[in-house]
C-alpha positions in Angstrom: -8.1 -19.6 14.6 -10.0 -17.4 11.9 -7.9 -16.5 9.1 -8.3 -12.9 7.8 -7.6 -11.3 4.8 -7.3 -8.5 3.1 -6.3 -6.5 -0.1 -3.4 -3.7 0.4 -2.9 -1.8 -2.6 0.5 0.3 -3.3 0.5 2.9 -5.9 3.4 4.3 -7.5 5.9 4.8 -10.3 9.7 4.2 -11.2 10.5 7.6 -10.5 10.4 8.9 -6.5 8.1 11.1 -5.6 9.4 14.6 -6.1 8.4 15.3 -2.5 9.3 12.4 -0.7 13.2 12.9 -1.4 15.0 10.4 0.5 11.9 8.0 0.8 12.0 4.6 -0.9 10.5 4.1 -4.3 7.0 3.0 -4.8 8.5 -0.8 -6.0 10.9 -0.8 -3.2 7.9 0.2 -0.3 5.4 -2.6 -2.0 8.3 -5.8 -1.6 9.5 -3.9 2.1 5.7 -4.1 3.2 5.2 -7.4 1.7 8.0 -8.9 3.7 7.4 -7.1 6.8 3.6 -8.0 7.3 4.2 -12.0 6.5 6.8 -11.9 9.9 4.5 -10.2 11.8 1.3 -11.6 10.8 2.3 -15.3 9.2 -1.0 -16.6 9.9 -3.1 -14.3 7.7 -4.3 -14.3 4.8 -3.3 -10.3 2.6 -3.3 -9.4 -1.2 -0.9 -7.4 -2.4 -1.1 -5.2 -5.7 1.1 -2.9 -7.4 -0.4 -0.3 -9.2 1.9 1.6 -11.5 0.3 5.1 -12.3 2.5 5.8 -15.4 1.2 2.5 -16.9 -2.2 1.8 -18.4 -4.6 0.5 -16.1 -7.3 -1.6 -16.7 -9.0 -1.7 -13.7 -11.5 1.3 -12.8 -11.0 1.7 -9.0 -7.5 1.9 -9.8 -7.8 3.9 -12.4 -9.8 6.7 -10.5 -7.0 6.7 -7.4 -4.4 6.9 -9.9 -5.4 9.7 -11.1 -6.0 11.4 -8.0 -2.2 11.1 -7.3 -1.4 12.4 -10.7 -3.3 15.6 -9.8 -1.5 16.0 -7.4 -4.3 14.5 -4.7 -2.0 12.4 -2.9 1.3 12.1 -2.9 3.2 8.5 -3.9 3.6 5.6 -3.2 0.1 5.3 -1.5 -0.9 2.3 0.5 -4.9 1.6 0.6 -6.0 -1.5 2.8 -9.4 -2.5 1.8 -10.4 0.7 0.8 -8.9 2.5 3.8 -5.9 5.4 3.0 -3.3 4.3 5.7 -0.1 5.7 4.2 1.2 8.1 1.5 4.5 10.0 0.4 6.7 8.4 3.2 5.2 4.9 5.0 5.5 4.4 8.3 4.3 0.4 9.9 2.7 1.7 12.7 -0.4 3.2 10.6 -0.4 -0.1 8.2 -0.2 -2.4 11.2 -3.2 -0.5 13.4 -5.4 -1.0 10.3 -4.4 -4.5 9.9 -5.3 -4.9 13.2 -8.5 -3.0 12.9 -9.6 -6.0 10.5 -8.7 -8.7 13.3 -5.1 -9.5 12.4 -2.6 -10.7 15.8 0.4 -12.0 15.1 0.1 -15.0 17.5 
């Protein structure tokens, strides 16, 4: 079988988003993805990165979508597969697992 992989990217701080009341933090969404994608798609190969956006960042890319969410672009913690906005403010699976899918991932 052909393993695929790909990079998922959570952005975030500490501090909950002041409009996802009740959501999980940004820390707490990142190791609750992490765990949930390894069960359902063991075989595959994903990157995971944590990007907090009240701590310097060296990295460009992240730099430039960190900002977004600090003018108030998106909302936090946001989830970006491979480039791709699949999730922001409150995540849901269903969207992270349909992308996943889009870039060949089953979970036999």
């Amino acid at each position: 079988m052909d393993k695929k992989s790909v990079s998922i990217d959570i952005y975030g701080a500490d501090i909950i988003c002041a409009s996802c009341v009740n959501a999980p933090t940004a820390k707490d969404t990142h190791e609750w993805l992490q765990a949930a994608i390894s069960r359902k798609y063991p075989n595959h190969s994903v990157s995971f990165t944590y990007i907090d956006i009240e701590k310097p960042i060296e990295e460009e890319r992240h730099q430039a979508i960190a900002n977004r969410i600090l003018e108030d672009e998106f909302f936090y913690p946001l989830v970006i597969i491979d480039g791709e906005v699949v999730g922001e403010g409150y995540i849901q699976l269903q969207p992270v697992f349909l992308e996943l899918e889009k870039h060949g991932f089953t979970n036999e």
